[in-house]
DODONU-935232 format. One record per atom (N, C-alpha, C, CB): atom name; x, y, z; residue number from 0; residue in one letter. Coordinates in pm, 1 decimal, padded with zeros to 6 digits. Glycine has a CB too. Layout:
<pts>
+------+----------+----------+----------+------+------+
| name |        u |        v |        w | resi | resn |
+------+----------+----------+----------+------+------+
|   CA |        X |        Y |        Z |  NUM |    A |
...
+------+----------+----------+----------+------+------+
</pts>
This chain:
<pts>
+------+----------+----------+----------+------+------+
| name |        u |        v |        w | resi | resn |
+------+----------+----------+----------+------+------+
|    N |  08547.2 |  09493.1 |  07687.4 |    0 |    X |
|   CA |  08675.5 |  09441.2 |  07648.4 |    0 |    X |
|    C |  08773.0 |  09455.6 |  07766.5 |    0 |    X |
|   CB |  08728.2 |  09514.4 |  07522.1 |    0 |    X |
|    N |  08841.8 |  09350.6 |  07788.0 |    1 |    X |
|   CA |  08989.7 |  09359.2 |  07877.8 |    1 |    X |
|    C |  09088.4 |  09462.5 |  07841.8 |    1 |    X |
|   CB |  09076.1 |  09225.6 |  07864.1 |    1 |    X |
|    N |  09108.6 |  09540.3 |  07955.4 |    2 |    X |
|   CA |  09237.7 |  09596.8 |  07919.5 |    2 |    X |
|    C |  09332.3 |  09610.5 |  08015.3 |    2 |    X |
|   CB |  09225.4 |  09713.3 |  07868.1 |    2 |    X |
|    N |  09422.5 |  09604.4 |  07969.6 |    3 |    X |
|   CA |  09522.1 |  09619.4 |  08131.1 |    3 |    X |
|    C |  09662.7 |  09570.8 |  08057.4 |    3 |    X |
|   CB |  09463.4 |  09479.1 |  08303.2 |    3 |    X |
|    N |  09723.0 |  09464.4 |  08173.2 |    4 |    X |
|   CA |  09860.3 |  09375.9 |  08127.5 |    4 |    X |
|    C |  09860.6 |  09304.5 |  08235.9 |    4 |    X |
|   CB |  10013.0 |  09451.1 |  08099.9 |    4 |    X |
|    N |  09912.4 |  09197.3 |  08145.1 |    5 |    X |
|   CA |  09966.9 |  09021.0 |  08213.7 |    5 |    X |
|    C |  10127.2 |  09043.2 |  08169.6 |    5 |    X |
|   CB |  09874.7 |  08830.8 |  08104.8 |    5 |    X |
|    N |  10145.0 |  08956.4 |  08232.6 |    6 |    X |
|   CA |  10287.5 |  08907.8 |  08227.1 |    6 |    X |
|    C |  10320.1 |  08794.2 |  08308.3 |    6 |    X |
|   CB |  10377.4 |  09010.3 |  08265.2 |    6 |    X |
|    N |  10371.7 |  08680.2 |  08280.1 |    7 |    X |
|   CA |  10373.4 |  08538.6 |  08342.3 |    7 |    X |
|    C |  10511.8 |  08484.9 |  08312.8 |    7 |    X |
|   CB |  10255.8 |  08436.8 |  08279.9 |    7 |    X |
|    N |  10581.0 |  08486.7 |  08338.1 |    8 |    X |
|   CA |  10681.9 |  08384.9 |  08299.0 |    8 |    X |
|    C |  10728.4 |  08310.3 |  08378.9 |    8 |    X |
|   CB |  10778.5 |  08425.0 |  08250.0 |    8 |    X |
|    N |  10766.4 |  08204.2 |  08393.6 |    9 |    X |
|   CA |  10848.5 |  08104.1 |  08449.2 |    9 |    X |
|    C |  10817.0 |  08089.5 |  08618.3 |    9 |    X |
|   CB |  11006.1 |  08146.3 |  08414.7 |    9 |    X |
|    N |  10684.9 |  08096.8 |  08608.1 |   10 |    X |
|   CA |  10583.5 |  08018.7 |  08749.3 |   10 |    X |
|    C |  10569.5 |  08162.2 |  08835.1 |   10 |    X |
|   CB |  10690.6 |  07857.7 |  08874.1 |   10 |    X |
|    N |  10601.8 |  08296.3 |  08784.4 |   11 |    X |
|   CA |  10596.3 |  08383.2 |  08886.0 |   11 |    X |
|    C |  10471.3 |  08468.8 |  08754.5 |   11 |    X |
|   CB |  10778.0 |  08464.4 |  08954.3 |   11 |    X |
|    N |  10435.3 |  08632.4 |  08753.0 |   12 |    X |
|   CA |  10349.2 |  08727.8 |  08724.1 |   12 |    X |
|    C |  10286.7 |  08799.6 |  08744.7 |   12 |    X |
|   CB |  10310.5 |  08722.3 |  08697.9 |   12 |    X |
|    N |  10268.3 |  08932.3 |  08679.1 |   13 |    X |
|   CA |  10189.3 |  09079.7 |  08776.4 |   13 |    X |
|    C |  10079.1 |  09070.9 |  08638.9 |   13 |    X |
|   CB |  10317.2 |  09293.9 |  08807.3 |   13 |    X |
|    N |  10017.9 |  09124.6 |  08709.7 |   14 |    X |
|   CA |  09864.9 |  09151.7 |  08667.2 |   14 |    X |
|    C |  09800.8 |  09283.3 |  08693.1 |   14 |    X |
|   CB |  09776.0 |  09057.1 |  08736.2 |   14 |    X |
|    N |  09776.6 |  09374.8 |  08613.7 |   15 |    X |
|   CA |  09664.3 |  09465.2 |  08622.5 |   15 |    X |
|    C |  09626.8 |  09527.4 |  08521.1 |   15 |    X |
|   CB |  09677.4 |  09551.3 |  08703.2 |   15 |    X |
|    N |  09463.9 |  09519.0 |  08537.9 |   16 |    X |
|   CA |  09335.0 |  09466.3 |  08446.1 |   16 |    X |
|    C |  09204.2 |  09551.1 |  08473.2 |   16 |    X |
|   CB |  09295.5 |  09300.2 |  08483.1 |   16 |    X |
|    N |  09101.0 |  09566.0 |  08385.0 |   17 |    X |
|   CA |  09021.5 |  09595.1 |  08414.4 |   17 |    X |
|    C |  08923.2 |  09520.1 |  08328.4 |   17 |    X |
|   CB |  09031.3 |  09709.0 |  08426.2 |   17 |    X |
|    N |  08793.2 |  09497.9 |  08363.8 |   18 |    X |
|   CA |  08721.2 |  09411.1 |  08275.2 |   18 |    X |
|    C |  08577.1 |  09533.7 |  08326.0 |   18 |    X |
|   CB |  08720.6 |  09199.8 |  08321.7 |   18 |    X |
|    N |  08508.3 |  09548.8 |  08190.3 |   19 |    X |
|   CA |  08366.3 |  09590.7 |  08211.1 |   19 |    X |
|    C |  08254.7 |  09518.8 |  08291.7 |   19 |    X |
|   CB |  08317.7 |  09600.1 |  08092.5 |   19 |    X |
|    N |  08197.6 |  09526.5 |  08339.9 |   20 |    X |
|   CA |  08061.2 |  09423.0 |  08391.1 |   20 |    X |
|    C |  07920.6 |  09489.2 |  08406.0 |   20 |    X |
|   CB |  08088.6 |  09358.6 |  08549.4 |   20 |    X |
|    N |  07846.4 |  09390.6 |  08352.3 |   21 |    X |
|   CA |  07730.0 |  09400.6 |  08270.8 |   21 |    X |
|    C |  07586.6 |  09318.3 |  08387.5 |   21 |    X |
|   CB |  07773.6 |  09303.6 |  08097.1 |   21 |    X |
|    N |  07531.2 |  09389.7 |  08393.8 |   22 |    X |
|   CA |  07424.2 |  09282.4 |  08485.2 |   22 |    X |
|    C |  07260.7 |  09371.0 |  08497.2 |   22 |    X |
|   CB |  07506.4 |  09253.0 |  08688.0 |   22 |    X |
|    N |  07183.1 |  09244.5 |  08538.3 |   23 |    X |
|   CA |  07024.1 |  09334.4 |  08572.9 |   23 |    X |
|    C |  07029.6 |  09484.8 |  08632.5 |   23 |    X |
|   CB |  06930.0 |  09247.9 |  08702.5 |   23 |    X |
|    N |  07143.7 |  09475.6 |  08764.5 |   24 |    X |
|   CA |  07127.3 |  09549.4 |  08843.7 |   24 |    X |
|    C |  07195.5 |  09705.3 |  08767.0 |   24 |    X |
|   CB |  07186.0 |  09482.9 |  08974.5 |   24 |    X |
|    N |  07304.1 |  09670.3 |  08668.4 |   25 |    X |
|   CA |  07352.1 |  09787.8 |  08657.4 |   25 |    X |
|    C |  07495.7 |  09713.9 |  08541.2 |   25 |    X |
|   CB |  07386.1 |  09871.2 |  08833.0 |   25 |    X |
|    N |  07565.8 |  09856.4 |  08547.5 |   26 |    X |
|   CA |  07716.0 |  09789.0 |  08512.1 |   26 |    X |
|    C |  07820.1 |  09879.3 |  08622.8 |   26 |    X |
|   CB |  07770.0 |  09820.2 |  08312.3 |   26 |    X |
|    N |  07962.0 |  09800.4 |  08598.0 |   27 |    X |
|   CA |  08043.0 |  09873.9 |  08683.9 |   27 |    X |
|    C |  08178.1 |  09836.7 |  08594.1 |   27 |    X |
|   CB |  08035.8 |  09825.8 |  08856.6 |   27 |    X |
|    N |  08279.2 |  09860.0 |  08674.1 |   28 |    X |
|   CA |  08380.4 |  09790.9 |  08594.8 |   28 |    X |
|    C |  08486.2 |  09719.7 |  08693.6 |   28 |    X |
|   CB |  08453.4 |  09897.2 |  08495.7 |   28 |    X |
|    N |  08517.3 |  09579.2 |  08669.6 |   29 |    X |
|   CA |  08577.8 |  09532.9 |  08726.5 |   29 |    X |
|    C |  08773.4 |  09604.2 |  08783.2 |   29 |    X |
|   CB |  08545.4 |  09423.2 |  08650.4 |   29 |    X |
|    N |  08844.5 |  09603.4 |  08929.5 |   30 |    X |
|   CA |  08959.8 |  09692.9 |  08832.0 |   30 |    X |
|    C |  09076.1 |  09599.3 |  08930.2 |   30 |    X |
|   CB |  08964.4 |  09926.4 |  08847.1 |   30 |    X |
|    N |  09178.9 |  09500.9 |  08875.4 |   31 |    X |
|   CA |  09222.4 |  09442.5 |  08964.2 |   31 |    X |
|    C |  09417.0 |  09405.0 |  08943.4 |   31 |    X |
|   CB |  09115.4 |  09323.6 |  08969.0 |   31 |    X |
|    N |  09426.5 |  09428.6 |  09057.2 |   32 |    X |
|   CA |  09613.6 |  09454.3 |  09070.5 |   32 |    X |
|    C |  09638.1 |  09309.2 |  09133.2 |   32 |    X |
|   CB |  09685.9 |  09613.9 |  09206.1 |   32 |    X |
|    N |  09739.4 |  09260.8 |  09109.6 |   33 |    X |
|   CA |  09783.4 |  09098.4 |  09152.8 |   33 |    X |
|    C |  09953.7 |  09063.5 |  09127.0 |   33 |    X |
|   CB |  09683.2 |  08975.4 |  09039.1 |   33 |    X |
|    N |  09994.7 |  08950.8 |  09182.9 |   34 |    X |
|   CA |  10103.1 |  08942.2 |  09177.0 |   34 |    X |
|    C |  10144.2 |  08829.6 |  09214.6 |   34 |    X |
|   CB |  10148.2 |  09023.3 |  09222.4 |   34 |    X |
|    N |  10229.8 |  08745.4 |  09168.5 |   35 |    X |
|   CA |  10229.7 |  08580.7 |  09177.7 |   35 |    X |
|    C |  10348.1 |  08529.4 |  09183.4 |   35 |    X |
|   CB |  10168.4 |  08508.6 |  09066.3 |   35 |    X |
|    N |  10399.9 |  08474.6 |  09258.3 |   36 |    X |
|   CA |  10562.9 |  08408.2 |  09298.1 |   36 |    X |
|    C |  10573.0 |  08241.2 |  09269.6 |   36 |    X |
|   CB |  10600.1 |  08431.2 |  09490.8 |   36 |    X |
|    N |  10663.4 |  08248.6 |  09234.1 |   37 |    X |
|   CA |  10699.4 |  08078.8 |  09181.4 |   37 |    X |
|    C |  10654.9 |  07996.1 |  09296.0 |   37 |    X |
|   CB |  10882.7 |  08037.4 |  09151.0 |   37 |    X |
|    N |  10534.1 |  07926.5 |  09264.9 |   38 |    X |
|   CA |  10479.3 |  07808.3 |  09308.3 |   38 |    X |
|    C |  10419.8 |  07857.8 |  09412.4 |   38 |    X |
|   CB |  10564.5 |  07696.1 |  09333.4 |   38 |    X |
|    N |  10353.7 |  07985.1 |  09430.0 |   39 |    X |
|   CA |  10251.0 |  08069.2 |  09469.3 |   39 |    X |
|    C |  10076.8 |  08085.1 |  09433.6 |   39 |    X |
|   CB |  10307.9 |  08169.6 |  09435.1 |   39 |    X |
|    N |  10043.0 |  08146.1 |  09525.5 |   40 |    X |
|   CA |  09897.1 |  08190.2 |  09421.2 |   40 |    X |
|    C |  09913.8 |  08320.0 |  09432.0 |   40 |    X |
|   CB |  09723.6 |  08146.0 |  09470.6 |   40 |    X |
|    N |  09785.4 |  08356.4 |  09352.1 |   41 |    X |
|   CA |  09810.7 |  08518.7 |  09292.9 |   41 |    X |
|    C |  09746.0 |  08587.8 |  09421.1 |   41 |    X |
|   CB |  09714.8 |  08570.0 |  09118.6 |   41 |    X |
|    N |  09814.9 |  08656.2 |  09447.3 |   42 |    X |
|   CA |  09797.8 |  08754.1 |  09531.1 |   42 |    X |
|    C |  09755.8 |  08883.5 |  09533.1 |   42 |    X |
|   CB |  09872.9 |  08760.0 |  09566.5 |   42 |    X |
|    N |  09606.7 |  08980.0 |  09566.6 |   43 |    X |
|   CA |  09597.3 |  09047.0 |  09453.9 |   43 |    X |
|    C |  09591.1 |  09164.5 |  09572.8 |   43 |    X |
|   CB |  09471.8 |  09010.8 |  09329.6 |   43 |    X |
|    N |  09633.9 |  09310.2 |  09536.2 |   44 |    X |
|   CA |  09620.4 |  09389.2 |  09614.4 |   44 |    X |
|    C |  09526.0 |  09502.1 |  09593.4 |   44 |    X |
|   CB |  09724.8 |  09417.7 |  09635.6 |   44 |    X |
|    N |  09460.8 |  09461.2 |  09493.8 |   45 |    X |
|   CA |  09373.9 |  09579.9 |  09451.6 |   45 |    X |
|    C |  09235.1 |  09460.2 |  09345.2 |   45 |    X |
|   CB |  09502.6 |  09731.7 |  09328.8 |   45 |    X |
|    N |  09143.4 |  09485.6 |  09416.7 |   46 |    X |
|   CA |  09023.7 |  09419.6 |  09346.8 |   46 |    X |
|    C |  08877.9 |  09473.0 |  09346.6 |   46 |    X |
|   CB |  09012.8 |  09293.9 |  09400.5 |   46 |    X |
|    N |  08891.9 |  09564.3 |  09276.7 |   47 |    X |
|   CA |  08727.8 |  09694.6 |  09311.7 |   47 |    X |
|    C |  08657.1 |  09685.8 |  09189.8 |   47 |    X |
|   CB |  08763.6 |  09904.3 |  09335.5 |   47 |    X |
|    N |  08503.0 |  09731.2 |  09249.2 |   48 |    X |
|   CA |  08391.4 |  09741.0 |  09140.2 |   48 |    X |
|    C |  08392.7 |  09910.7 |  09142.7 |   48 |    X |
|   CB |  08219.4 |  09654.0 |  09187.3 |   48 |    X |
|    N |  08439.3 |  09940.0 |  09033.3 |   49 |    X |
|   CA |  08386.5 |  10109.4 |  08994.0 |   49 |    X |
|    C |  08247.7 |  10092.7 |  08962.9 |   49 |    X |
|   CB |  08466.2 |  10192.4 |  08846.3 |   49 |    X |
|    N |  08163.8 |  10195.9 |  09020.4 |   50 |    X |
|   CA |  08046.2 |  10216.3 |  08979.4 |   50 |    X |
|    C |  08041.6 |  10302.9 |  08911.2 |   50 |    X |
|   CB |  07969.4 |  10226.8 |  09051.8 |   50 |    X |
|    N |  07924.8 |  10314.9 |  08827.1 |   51 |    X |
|   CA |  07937.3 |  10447.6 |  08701.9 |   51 |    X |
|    C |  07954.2 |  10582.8 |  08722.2 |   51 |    X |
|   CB |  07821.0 |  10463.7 |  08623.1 |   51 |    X |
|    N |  07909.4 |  10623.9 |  08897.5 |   52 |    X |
|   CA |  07951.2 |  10773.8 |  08939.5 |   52 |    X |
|    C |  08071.5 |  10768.2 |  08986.0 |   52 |    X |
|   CB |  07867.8 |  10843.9 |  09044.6 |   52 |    X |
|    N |  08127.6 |  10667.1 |  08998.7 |   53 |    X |
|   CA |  08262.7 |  10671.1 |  09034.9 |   53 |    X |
|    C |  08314.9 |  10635.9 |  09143.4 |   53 |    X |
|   CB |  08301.3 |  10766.8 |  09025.8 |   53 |    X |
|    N |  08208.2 |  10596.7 |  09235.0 |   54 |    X |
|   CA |  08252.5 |  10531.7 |  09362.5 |   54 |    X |
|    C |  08307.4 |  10353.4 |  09348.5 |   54 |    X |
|   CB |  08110.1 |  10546.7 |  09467.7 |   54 |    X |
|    N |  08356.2 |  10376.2 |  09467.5 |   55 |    X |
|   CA |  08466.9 |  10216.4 |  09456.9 |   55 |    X |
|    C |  08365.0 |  10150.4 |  09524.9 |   55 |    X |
|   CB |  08652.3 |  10199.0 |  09551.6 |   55 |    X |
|    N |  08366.4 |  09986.2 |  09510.7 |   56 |    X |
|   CA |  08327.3 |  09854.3 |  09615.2 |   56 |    X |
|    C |  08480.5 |  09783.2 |  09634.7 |   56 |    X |
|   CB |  08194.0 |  09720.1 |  09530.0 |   56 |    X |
|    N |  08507.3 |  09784.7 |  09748.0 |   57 |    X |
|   CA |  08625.6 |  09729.1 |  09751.9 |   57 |    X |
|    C |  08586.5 |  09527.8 |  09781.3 |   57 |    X |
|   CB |  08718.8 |  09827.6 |  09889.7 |   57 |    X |
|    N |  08659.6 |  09434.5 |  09705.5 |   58 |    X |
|   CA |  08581.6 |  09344.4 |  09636.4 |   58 |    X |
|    C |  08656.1 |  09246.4 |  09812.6 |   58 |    X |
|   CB |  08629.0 |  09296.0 |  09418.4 |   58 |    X |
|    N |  08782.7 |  09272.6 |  09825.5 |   59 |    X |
|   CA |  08920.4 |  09219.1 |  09940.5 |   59 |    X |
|    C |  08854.3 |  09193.4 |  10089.8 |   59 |    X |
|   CB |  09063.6 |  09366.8 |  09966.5 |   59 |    X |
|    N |  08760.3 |  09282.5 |  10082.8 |   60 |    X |
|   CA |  08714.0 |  09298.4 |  10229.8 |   60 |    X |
|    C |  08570.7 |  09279.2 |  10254.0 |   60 |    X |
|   CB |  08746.4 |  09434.0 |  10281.8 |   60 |    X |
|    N |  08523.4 |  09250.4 |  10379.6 |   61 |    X |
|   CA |  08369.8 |  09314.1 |  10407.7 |   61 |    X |
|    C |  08394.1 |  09430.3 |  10443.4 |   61 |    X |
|   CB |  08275.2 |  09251.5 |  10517.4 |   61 |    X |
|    N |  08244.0 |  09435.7 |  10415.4 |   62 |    X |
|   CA |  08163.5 |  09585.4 |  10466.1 |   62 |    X |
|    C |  08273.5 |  09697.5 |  10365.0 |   62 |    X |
|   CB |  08179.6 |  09624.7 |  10698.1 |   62 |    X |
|    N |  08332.6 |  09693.6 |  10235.6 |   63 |    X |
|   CA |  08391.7 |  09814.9 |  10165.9 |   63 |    X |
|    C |  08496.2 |  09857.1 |  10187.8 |   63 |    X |
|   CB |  08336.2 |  09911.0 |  10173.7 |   63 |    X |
|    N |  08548.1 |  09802.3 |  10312.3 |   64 |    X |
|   CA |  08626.2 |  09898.7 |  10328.5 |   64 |    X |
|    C |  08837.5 |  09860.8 |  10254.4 |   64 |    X |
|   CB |  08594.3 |  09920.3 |  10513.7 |   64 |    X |
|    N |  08945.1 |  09896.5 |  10279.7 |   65 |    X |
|   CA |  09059.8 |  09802.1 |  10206.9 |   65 |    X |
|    C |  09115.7 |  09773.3 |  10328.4 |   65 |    X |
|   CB |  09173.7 |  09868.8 |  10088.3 |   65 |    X |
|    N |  09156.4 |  09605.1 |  10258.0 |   66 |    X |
|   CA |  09238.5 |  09543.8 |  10392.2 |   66 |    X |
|    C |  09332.8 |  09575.1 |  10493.0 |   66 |    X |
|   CB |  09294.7 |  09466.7 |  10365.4 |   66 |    X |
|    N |  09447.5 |  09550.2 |  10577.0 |   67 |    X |
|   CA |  09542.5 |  09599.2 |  10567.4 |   67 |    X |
|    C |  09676.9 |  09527.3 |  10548.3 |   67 |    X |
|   CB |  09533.3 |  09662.9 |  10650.4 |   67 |    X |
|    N |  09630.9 |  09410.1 |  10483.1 |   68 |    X |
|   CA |  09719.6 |  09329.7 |  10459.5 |   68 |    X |
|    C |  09665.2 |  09296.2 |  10290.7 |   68 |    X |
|   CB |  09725.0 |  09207.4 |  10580.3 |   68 |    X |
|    N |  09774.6 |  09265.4 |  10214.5 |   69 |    X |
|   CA |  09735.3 |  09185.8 |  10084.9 |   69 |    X |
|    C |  09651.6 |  09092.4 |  10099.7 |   69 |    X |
|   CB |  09835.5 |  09124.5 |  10020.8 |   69 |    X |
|    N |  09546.3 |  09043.6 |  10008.8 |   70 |    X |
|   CA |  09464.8 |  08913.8 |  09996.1 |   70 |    X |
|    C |  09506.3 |  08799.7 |  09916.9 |   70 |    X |
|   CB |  09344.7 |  08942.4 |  09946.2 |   70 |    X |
|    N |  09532.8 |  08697.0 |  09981.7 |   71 |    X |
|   CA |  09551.0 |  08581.4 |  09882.6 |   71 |    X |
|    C |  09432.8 |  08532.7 |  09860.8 |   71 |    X |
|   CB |  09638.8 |  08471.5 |  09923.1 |   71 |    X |
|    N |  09369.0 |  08530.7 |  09722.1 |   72 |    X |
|   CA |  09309.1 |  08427.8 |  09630.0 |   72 |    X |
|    C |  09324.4 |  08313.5 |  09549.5 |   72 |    X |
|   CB |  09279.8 |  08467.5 |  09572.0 |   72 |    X |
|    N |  09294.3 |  08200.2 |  09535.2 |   73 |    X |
|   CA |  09334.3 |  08090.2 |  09460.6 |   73 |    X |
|    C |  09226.3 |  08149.1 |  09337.8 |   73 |    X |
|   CB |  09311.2 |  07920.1 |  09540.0 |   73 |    X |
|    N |  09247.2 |  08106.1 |  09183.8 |   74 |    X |
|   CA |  09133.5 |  08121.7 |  09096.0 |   74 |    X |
|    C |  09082.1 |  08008.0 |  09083.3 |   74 |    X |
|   CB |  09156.0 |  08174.2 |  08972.9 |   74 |    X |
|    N |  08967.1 |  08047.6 |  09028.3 |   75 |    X |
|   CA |  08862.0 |  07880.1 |  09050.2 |   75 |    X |
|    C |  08923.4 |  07790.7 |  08944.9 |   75 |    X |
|   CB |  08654.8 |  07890.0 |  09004.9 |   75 |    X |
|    N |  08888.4 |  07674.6 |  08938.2 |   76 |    X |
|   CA |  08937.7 |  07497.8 |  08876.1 |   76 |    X |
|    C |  08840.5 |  07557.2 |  08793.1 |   76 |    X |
|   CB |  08911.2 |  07306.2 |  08968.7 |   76 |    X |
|    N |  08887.3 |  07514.0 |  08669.3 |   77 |    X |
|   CA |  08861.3 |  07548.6 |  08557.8 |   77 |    X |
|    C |  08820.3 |  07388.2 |  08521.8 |   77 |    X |
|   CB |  08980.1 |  07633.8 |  08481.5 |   77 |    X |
|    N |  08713.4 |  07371.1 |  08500.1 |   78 |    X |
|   CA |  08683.7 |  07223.0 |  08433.7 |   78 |    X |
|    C |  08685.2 |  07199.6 |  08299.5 |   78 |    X |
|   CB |  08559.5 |  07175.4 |  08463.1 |   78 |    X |
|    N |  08733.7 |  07078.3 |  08204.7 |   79 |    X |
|   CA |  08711.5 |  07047.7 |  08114.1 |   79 |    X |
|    C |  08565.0 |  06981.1 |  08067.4 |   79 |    X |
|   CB |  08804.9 |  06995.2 |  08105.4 |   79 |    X |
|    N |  08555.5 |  07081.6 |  07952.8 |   80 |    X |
|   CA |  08380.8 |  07023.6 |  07900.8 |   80 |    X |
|    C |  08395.8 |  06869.0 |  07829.4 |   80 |    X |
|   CB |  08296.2 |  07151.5 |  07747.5 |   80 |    X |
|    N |  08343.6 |  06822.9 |  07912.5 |   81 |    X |
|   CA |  08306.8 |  06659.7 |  07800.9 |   81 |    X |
|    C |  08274.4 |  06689.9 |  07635.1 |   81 |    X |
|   CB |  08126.1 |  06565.2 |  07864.5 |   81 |    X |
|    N |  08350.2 |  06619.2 |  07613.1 |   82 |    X |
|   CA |  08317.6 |  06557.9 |  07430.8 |   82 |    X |
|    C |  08171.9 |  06545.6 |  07370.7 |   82 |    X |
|   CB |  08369.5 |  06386.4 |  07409.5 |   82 |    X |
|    N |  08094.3 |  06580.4 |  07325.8 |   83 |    X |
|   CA |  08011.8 |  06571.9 |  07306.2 |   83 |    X |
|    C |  07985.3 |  06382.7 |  07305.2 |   83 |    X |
|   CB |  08000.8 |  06666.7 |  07206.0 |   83 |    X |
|    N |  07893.0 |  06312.6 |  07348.1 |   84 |    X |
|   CA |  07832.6 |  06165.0 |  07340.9 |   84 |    X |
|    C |  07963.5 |  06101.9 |  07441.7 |   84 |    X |
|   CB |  07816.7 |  06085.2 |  07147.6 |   84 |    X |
|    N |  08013.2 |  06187.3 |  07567.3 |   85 |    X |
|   CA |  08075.5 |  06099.1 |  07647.2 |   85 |    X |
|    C |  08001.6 |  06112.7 |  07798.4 |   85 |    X |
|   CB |  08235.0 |  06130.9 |  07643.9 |   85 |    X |
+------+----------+----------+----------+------+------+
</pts>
């Protein structure tokens, strides 16, 4: 389950969240800080995989380590599913 807080209003919003994640390899938990300015993209300053002993993957960078600047991300285009028989 999601937990955290959104907040969006009027083309700007902060964000921080955590989402569980589930996979072959293992689980971890997603854990991510962001922040968004009118007619911006979200900008996120914190985006890590907790692993179950507790160590971080820092998601912003190669090789683990944290940036030293904020990361801008766009989120992916979200497509609309066709109608069924179109």
């Amino acid at each position: 389950m999601v937990q955290g807080s959104f907040n969006y209003d009027n083309g700007s919003g902060k964000a921080n969240f955590s989402v569980p994640l589930k996979g072959p390899k293992g689980e971890a938990t997603l854990q991510a800080v962001g922040e968004k300015a009118v007619g911006g993209a979200w900008i996120y300053s914190q985006l890590e995989a907790i692993l179950p002993d507790g160590s971080k993957v820092d998601l912003l960078s190669e090789g683990g380590t944290k940036p030293n600047a904020e990361t801008e991300v766009e989120p992916p285009a979200v497509e609309e599913a066709a109608a069924p028989g179109q």
